[in-house]
ROPA-929483 format. One line per 3 residues: number of its first residue (from 1); their letters; for each residue x, z, y of N, C-alpha, C. Coordinates in steps of 0.2 Angstrom, whole numbers. Layout:
N
NUM = a = X,Z,Y,X,Z,Y,X,Z,Y  ... .
! end
This chain:
260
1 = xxx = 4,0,-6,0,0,0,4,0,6  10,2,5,14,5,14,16,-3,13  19,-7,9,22,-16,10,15,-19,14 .
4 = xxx = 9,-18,12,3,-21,13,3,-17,22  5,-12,23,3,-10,28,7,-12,33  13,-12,34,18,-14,37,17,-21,38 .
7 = xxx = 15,-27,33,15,-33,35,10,-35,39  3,-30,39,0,-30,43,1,-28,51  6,-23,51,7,-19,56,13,-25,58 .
10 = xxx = 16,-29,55,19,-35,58,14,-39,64  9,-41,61,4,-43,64,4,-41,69  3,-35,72,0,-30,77,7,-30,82 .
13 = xxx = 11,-31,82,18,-32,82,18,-36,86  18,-43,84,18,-49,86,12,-49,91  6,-47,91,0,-48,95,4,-44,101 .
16 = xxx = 6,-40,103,8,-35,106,15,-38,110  17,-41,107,24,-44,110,19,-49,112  16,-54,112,15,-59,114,8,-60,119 .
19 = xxx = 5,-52,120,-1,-53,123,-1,-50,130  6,-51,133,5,-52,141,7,-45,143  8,-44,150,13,-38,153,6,-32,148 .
22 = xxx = 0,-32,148,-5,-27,148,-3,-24,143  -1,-26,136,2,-25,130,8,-25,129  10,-16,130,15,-13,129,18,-12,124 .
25 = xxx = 26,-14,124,26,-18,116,29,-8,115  25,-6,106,29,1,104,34,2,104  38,6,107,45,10,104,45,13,98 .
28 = xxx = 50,11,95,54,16,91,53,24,91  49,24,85,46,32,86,54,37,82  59,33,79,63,37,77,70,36,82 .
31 = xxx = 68,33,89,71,34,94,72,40,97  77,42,97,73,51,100,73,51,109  75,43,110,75,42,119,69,42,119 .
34 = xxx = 66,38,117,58,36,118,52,41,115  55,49,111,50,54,113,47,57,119  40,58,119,36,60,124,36,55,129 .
37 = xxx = 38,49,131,38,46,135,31,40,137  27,39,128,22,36,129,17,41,132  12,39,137,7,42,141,1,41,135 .
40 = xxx = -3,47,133,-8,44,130,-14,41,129  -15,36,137,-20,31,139,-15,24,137  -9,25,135,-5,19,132,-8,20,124 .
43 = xxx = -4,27,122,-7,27,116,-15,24,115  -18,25,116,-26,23,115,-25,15,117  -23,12,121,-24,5,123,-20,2,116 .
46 = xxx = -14,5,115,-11,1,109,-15,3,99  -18,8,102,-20,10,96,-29,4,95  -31,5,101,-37,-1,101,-34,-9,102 .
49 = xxx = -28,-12,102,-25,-17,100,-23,-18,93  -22,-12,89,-22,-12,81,-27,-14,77  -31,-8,81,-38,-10,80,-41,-17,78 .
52 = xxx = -42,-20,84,-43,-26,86,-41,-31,79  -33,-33,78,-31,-34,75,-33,-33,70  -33,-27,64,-34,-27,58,-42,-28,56 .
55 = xxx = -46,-27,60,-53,-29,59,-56,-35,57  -50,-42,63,-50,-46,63,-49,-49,58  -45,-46,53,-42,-50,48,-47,-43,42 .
58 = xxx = -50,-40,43,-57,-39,39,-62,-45,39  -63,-48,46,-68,-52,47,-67,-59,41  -59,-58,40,-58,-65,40,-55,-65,31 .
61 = xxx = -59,-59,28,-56,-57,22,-52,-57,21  -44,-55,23,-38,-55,22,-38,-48,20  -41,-43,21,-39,-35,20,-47,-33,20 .
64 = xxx = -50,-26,16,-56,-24,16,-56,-19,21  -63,-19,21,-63,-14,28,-60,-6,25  -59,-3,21,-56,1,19,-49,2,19 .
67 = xxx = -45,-5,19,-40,-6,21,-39,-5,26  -42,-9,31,-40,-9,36,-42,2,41  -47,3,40,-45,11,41,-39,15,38 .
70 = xxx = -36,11,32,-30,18,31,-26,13,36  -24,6,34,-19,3,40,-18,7,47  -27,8,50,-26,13,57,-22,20,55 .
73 = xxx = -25,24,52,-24,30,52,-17,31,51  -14,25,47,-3,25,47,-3,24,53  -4,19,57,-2,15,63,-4,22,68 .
76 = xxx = -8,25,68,-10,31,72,-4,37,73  -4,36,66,0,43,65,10,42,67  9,33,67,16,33,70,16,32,76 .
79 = xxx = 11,33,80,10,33,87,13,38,90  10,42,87,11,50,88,16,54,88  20,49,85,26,51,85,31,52,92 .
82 = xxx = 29,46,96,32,46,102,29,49,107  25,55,105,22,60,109,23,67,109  26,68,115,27,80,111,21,81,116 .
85 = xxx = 20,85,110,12,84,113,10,91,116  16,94,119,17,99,125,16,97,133  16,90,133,18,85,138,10,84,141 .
88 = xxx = 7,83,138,-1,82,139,-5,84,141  -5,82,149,-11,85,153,-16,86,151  -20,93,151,-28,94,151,-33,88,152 .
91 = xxx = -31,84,158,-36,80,160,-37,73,156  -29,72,154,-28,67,147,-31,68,139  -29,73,138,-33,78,132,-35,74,127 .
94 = xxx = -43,72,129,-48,68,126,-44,61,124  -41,59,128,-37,53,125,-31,53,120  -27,59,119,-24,63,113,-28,60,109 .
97 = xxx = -33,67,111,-38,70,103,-41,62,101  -42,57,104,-44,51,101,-39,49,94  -33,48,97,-30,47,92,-27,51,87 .
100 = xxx = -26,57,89,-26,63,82,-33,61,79  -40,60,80,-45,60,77,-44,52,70  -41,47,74,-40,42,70,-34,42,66 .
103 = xxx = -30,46,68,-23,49,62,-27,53,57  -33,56,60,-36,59,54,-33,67,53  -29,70,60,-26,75,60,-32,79,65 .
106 = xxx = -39,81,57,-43,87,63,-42,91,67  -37,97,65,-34,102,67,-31,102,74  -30,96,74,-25,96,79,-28,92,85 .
109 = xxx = -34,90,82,-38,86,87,-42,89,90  -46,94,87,-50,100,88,-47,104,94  -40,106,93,-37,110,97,-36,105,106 .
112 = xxx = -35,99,106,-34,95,110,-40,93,114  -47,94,112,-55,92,110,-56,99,114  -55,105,113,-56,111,116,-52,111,121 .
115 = xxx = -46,109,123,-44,109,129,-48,102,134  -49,97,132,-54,91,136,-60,95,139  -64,98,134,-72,101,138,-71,107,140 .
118 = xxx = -65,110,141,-64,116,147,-62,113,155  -60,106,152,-56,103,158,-59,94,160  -66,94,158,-69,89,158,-70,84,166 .
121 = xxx = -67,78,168,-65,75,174,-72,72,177  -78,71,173,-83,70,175,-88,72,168  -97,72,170,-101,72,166,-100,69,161 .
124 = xxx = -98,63,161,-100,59,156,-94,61,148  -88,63,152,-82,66,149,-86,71,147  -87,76,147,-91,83,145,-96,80,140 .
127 = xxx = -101,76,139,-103,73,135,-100,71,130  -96,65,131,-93,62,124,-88,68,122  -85,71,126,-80,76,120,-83,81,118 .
130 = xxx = -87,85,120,-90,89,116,-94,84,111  -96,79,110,-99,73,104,-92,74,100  -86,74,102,-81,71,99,-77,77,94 .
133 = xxx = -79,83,97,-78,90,95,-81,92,90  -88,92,90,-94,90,86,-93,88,80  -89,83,79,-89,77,73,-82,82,72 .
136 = xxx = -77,83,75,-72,84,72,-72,95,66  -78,96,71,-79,103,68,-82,101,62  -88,96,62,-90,96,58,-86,94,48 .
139 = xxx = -82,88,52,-75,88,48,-73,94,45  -71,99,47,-67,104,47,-72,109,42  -79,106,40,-83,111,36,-90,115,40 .
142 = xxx = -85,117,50,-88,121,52,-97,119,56  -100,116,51,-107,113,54,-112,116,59  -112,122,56,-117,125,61,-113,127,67 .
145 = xxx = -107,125,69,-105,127,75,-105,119,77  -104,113,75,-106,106,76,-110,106,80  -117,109,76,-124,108,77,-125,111,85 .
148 = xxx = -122,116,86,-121,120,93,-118,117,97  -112,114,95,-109,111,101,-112,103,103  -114,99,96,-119,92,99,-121,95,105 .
151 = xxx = -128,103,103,-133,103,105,-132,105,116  -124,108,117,-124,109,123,-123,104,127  -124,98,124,-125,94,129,-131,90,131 .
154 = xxx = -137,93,126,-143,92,129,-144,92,134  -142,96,137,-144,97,145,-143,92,150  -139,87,148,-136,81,153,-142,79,157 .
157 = xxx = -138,76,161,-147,72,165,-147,65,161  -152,63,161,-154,57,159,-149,49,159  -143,48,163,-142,42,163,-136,46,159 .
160 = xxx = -135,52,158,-130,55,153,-130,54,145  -137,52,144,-139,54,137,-136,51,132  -138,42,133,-137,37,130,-130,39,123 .
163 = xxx = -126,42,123,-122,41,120,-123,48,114  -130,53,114,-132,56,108,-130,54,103  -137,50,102,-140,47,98,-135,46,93 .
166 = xxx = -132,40,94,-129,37,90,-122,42,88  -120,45,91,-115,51,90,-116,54,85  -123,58,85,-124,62,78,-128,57,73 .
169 = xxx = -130,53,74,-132,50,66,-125,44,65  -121,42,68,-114,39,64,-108,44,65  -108,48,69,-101,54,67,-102,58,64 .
172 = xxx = -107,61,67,-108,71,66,-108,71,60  -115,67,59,-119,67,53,-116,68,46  -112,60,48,-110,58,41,-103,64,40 .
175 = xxx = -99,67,45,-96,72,45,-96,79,41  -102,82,43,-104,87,38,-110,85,34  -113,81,32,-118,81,28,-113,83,21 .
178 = xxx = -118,86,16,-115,88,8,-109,95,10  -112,97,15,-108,102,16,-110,111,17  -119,110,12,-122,115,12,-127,117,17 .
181 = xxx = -126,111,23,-131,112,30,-133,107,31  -136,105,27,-140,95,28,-148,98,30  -151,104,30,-155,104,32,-156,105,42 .
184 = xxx = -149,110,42,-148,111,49,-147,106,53  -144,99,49,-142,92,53,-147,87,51  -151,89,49,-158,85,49,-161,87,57 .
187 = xxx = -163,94,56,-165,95,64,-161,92,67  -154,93,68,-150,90,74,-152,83,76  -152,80,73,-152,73,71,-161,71,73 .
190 = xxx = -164,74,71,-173,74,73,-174,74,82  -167,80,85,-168,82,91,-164,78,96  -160,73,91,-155,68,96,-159,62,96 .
193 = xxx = -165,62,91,-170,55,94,-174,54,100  -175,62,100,-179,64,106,-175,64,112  -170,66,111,-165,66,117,-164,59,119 .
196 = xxx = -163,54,113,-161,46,117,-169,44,120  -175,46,119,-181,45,121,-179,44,130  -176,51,132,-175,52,138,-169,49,142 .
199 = xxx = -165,46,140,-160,42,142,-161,35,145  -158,37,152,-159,32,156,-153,26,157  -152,22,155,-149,14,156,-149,10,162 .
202 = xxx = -145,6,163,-145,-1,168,-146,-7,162  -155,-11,160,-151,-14,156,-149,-21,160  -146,-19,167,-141,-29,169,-135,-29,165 .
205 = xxx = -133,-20,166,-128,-21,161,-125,-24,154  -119,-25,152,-120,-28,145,-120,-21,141  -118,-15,143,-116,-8,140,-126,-7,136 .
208 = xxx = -130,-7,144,-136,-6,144,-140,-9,141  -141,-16,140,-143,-20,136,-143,-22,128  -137,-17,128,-135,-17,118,-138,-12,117 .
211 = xxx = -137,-6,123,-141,-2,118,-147,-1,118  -150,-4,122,-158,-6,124,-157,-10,116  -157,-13,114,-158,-19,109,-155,-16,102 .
214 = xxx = -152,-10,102,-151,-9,96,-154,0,96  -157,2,100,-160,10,101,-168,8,95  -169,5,92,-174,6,89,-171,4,81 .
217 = xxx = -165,2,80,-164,-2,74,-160,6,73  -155,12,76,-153,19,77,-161,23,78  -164,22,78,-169,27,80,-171,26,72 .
220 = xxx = -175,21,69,-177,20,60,-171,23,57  -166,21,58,-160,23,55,-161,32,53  -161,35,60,-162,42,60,-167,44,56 .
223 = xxx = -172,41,57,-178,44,54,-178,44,46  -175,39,44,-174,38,37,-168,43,35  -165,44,39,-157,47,37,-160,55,35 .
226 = xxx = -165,57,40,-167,63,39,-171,64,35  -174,63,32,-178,61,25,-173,64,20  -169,61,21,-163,59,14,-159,69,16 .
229 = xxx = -157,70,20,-154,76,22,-161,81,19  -165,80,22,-170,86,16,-170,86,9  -171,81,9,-169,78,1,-165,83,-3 .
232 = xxx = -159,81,-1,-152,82,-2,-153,92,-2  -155,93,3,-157,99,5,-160,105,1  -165,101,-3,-170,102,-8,-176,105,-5 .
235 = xxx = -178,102,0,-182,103,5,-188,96,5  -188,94,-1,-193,86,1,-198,87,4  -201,93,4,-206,92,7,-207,93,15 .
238 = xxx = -202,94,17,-201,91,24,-197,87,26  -195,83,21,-194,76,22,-200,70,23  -206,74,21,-211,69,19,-213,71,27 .
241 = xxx = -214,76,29,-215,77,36,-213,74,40  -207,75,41,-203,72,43,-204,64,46  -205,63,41,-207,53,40,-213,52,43 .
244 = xxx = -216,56,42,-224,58,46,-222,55,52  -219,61,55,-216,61,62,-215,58,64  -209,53,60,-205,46,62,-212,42,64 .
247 = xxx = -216,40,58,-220,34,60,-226,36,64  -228,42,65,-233,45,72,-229,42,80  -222,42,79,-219,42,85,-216,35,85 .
250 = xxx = -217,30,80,-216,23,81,-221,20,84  -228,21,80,-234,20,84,-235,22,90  -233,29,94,-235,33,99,-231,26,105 .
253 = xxx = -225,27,103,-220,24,109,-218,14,106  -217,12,111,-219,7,112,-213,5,118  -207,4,115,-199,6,118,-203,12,125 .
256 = xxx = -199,17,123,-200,21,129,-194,24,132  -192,21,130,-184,23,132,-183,17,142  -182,23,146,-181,21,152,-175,18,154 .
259 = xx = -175,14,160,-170,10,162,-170,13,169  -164,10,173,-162,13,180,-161,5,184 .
! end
C-alpha cells in the first residue's frame, strides 16, 4: 500500500509544482530547516489540493474511494510534520484541527478544536468548530457529550444554521452511532432537522442554491437514518414514530426552509 501511496502522492507532487505561484510546492518534512515553518492555512490549501487529486483519480477508477482516504490520511500525517504545533495561533486552531482530523489523530484534534471555540474569529467559526468537536468527541466514544456540544449551537441565528444539518447526519452521526447511544443521536439528529427548518440562505448564491436543492434529499435521509438508530437501539417502536413524524412533516411543509 505505501508503493501505491507514494506513486500517488507523485501525482500530488507534480500538480503542486505545476499549478502556479497559489500551489506551494511541500518541503521536506525530514528537513529539520523547514520545521514549523508551514502556516496552517498552507497546510489545509495543500491538503485540499491532495484531496482534489486523489478523488479525481477515484472518479476515474484508478484507486477506490477507500484508497483514496487512507492516501489522505498518509499525506496528512506527513504534513504535520512540518508543523510544531506549539507555533499555532488560537485564532488558526480550527485550521490545525482540520488536518489532525483528516490524519485521523482525534486526540490531538480535540485538543486544537477546544482551543478554536474558546477563541472563535466569527459566528460562523463558533458554529462549524464546535460541529467539528462534536464529530471528533464523538469519535473518541464520548457521545453524550457530542450530543451537547452539536446542541450549543442551536442558538445561532438563522443565516447561522445551514451548516447543522448535514454536520450531524454525515459526521456526528455516523461517528458515534454503535456506540451504546444511538438512541440519544436519533433525538439529536430529529432536532438538527428542525434546526435546518429555520435556516436562512441567499439562494443567488451558488453555496445557497446547493443547499436549497439538496436540504430535502438530507432531510429524507435523516428521517430514515433515525428509524434505523432506534432500531439499532432496540427501541422500534419509536422508530415507527418517528417515521410518523417524518411524513406528517413532509406533508405539513412544502420547502419551508427560508431564504435572505
Amino acid at each position: 500500500m505505501r508503493t501505491r501511496y507514494f506513486a500517488a502522492l507523485g501525482v500530488i507532487t507534480v500538480a503542486l509544482m505545476f499549478g502556479g505561484c497559489q500551489s506551494p510546492k511541500l518541503p521536506d518534512p525530514n528537513d529539520p530547516k523547514t520545521v514549523g515553518v508551514i502556516a496552517p492555512d498552507v497546510l489545509r490549501n495543500l491538503l485540499k489540493g491532495a484531496a482534489t487529486q486523489f478523488y479525481s483519480r477515484v472518479r476515474t477508477r484508478e484507486i477506490t474511494d477507500a484508497e483514496a482516504q487512507e492516501f489522505l490520511t498518509e499525506y496528512a500525517n506527513d504534513l504535520l510534520k512540518t508543523v510544531q504545533a506549539k507555533d499555532v495561533p488560537a485564532d488558526r486552531a480550527w485550521e490545525y484541527a482540520e488536518v489532525l482530523m483528516t490524519a485521523k489523530r482525534w486526540k490531538d484534534a480535540r485538543k486544537f478544536l477546544e482551543l478554536a471555540v474558546k477563541n472563535p474569529e466569527s459566528e460562523d467559526r463558533r458554529v462549524n468548530d464546535n460541529l467539528r468537536l462534536a464529530r471528533v468527541q464523538a469519535m473518541l466514544g464520548e457521545v453524550e457529550l457530542a450530543a451537547k456540544t452539536a446542541r450549543s449551537v442551536f442558538d445561532a441565528k438563522p443565516v447561522d444554521k445551514a451548516p447543522i444539518l448535514t454536520a450531524v447526519l454525515l459526521e456526528i452521526v455516523p461517528a458515534g452511532e454503535g456506540k451504546k447511544k444511538d438512541a440519544e443521536l436519533a433525538l439529536l439528529l430529529e432536532d438538527a432537522i428542525y434546526q435546518s427548518r429555520d435556516a436562512q440562505v441567499d439562494p443567488s448564491t451558488e453555496a445557497g442554491a446547493k443547499y436549497l436543492a439538496a436540504r430535502p434529499f438530507h432531510v429524507r435521509n435523516a428521517w430514515e437514518k433515525i428509524q434505523e438508530l432506534y432500531e439499532r437501539a432496540g427501541k422500534p417502536e419509536e422508530g415507527v414514530k418517528a417515521a410518523k413524524r417524518g411524513m406528517s412533516a413532509d406533508r405539513a411543509e412544502s420547502p419551508n426552509i427560508q431564504s435572505i
